[in-house]
C-alpha positions in Angstrom: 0.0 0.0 0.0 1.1 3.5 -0.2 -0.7 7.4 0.1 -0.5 10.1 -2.1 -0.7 13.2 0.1 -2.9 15.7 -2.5 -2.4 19.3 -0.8 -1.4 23.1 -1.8 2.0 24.3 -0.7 1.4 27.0 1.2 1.8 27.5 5.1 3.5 24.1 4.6 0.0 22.2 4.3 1.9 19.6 2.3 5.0 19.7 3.9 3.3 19.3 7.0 0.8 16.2 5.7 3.7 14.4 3.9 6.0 14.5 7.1 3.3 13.2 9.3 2.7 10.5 7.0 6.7 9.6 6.9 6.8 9.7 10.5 4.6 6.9 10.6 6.4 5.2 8.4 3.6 5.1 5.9 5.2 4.5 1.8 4.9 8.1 0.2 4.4 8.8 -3.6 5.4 12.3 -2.6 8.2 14.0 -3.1 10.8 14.3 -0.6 10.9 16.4 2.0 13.6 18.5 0.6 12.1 19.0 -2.1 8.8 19.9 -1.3 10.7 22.8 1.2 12.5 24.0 -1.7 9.5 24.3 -4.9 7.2 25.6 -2.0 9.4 29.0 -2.1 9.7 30.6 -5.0 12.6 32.9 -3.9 14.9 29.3 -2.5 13.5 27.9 -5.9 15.1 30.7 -7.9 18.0 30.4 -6.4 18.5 26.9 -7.1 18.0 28.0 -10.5 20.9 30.3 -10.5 23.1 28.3 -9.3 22.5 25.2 -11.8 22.0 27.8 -14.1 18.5 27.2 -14.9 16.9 29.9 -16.8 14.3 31.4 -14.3 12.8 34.7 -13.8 14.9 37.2 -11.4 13.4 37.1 -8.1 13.8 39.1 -5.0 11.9 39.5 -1.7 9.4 43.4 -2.0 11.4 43.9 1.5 14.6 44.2 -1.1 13.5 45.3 -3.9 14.9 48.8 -3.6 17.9 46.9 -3.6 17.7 45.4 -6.9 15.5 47.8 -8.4 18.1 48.0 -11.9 16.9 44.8 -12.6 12.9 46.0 -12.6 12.0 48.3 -15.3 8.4 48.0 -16.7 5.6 46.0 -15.7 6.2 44.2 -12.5 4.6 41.1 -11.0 4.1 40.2 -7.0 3.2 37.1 -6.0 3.1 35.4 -2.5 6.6 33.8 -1.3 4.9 30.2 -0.8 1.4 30.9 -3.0 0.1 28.1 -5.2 -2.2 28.8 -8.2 -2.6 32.1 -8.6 -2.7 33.3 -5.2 -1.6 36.1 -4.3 -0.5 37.7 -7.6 -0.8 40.8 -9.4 0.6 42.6 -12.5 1.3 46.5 -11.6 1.9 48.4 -14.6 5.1 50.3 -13.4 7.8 50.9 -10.3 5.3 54.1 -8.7 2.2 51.7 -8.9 4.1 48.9 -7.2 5.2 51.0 -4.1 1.5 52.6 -4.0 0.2 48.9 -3.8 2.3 46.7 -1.7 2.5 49.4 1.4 0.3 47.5 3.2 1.7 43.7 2.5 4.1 42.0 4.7 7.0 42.5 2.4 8.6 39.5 3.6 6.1 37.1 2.4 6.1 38.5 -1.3 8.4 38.6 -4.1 8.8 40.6 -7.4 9.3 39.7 -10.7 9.6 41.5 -14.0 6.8 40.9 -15.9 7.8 38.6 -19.3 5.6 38.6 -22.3 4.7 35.2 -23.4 2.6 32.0 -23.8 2.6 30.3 -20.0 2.9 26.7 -20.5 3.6 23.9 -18.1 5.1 20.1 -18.4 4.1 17.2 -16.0 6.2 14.3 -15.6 6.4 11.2 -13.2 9.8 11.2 -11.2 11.5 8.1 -9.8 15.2 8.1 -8.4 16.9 7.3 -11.4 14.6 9.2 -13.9 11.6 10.6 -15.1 8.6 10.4 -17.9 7.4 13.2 -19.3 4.3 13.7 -20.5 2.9 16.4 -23.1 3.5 19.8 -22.6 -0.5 22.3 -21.7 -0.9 25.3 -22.6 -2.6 27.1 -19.4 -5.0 29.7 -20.1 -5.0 32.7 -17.9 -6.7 35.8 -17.0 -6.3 38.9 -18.9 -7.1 41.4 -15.3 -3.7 41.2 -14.2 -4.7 38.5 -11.8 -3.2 35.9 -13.8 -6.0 34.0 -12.5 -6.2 29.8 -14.0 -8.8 29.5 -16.1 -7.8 25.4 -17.1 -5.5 24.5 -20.6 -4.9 23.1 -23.7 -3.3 19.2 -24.1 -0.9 19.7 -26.0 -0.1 22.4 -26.1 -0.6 24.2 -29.2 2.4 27.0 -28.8 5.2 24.4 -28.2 4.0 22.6 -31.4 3.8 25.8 -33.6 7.6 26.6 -32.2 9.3 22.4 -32.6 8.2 22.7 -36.1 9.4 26.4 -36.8 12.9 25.4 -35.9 12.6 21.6 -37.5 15.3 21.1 -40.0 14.2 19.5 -43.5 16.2 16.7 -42.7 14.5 13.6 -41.5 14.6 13.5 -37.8 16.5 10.8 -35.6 16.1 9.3 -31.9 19.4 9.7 -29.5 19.8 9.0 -26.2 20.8 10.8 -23.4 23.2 9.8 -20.6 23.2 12.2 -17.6 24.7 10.5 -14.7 22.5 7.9 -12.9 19.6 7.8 -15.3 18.7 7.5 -19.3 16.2 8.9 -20.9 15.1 9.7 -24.2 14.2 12.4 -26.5 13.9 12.6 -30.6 16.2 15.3 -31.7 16.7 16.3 -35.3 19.7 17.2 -37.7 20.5 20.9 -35.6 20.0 19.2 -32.3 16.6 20.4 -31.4 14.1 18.1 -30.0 10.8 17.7 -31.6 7.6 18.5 -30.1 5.0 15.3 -30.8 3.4 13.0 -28.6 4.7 12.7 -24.9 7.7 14.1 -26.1 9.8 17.1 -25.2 12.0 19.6 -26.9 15.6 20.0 -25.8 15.4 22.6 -23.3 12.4 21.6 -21.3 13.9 18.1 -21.2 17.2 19.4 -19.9 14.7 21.7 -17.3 13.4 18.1 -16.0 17.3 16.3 -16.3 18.6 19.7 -13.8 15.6 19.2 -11.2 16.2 15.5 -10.8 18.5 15.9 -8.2 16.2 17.8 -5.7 14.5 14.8 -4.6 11.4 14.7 -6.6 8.9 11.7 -6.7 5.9 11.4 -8.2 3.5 13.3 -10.2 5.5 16.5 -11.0 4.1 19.9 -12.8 6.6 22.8 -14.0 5.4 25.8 -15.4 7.5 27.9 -17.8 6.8 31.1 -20.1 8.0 31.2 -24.0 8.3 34.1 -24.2 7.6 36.3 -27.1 10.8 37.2 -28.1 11.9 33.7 -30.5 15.3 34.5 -29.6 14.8 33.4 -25.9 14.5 30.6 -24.5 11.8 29.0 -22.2 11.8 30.5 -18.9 11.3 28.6 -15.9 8.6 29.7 -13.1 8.3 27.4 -10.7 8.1 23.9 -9.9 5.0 22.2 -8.2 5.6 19.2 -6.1 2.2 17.7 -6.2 -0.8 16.6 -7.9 -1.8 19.4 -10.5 -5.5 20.4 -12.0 -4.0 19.5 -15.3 -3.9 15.9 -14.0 -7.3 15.5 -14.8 -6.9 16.8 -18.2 -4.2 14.7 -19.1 -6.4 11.4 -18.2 -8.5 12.0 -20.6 -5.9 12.9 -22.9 -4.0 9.8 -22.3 -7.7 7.6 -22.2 -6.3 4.2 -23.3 -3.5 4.5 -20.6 -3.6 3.9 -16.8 -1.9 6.7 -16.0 -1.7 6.5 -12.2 0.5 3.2 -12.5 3.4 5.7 -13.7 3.7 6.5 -10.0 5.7 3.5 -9.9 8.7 2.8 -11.7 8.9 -0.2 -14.5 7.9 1.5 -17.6 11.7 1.3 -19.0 11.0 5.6 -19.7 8.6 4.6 -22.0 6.0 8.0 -22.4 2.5 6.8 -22.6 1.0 7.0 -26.0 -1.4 10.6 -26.5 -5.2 9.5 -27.3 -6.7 13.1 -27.2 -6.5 16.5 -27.8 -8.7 18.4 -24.7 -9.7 21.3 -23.0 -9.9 21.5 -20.0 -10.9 23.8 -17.1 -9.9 25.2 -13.7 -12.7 23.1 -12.1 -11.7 20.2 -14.1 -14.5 20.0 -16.2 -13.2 18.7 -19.7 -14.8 20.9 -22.4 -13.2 20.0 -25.7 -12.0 16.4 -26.6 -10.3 15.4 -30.3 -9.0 12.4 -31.1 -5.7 12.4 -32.4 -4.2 10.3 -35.1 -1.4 7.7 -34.8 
């Protein structure tokens, strides 16, 4: 037997659950400890980031912003330290409308970011201790109020396929492997060494994002959001990482229908992705509203 704590992050609620559990000596399909700590604040998250070089957003704490406040021209974004979903966050329009809005927040608890045009996408994957298995990249749909608030997605995600196939080569496309340390996985790549976007598969980048976080102890169902941002010359920016069960969960079981997707919380599927059934939409409720099958 074994649990699957389902919690939000903040005020530690599933720090909190998931230790109790291990206490007890109960068999977690959690994520460890550690790593739960470190996704459920964004501004220790971030600076993993830097220091494995991850491209992230910069981050500071509205206590020091004044501090860094080069780095924070234009439109501005302040979220809650430990929020999940959209708690928490607003888009302020400029430095002056930031300070006349935060006076009264406990500055400690909230960080700033500069706001970055682009589609907001995230990436689920399964995580075991030598590897993971992606699944297809969703589009999420926001709000447009500068509440960013989550209005469901799109599997798959539409943006990520528009940009693999912009920068496929003509050349017929290949399979490599990948050897990083204690685990293999595998990804198709083409001539110029850019993955292709299909089914359950990544591109390069976002599958390096998932090689980078492997060694924080994750377990389990796994969601990371990321921005691709506008500008074609950048290149996917991560947000954050959650370390739990996700709304687009639901979304992707009905896009992966003729797989049992909860028996990827256990290793043995040799990092085989399941095989994509549908195409969906999906809401913030987790009502499906759109379902297309795809072809083989």
């Amino acid at each position: 037997n074994a649990t699957l704590v389902i919690a939000p992050e903040f005020n530690q609620i599933l720090a909190r659950r998931v230790e109790l559990l291990r206490a007890k000596n109960v068999l977690s399909l959690n994520a460890s400890q550690s790593a739960i700590q470190l996704c459920s604040d964004k501004l220790k998250l971030h600076n993993y980031c830097n220091e494995q070089q991850i491209c992230t957003i910069p981050t500071v704490l509205l206590s020091q912003v004044n501090a860094g406040r080069e780095q924070f021209n234009g439109k501005l974004v302040v979220k809650l330290r430990d929020g999940a979903g959209s708690m928490g966050i607003r888009l302020y329009e400029s430095w002056s409308e930031l300070c006349r809005g935060c006076s009264t927040l406990d500055a400690d608890n909230y960080i700033v970011q500069p706001f970055v045009p682009g589609q907001t996408c995230s990436v689920a994957a399964f995580f075991y201790e030598t590897g993971f298995v992606p699944l297809v990249g969703t589009e999420q749909c926001l709000s447009s109020d500068g509440l960013f608030s989550y209005l469901g997605g799109k599997i798959p995600c539409p943006t990520l396929q528009t940009c693999a196939s912009l920068k496929r080569s003509a050349a017929s496309s290949k399979t490599q492997a990948i050897d990083s340390g204690s685990f293999v996985g595998v990804r198709p790549v083409d001539s110029t060494g850019v993955g292709q976007y299909s089914h359950g598969l990544l591109p390069d980048r976002l599958s390096k994002f998932l090689m980078q976080l492997q060694g924080i102890g994750l377990n389990g169902y796994i969601g990371v959001d990321f921005i691709l941002p506008d500008d074609p010359k950048q290149e996917p920016i991560l947000v954050e990482v959650n370390p739990r069960l996700t709304t687009s969960y639901i979304g992707y079981q009905k896009a992966y229908e003729d797989q049992n997707l909860a028996s990827y919380f256990f290793p043995g599927h040799a990092w085989d992705s399941p095989k994509l059934s549908n195409a969906v939409h999906f809401q913030s409720n987790g009502k499906i509203t759109s379902v297309g099958k795809l072809s083989r």
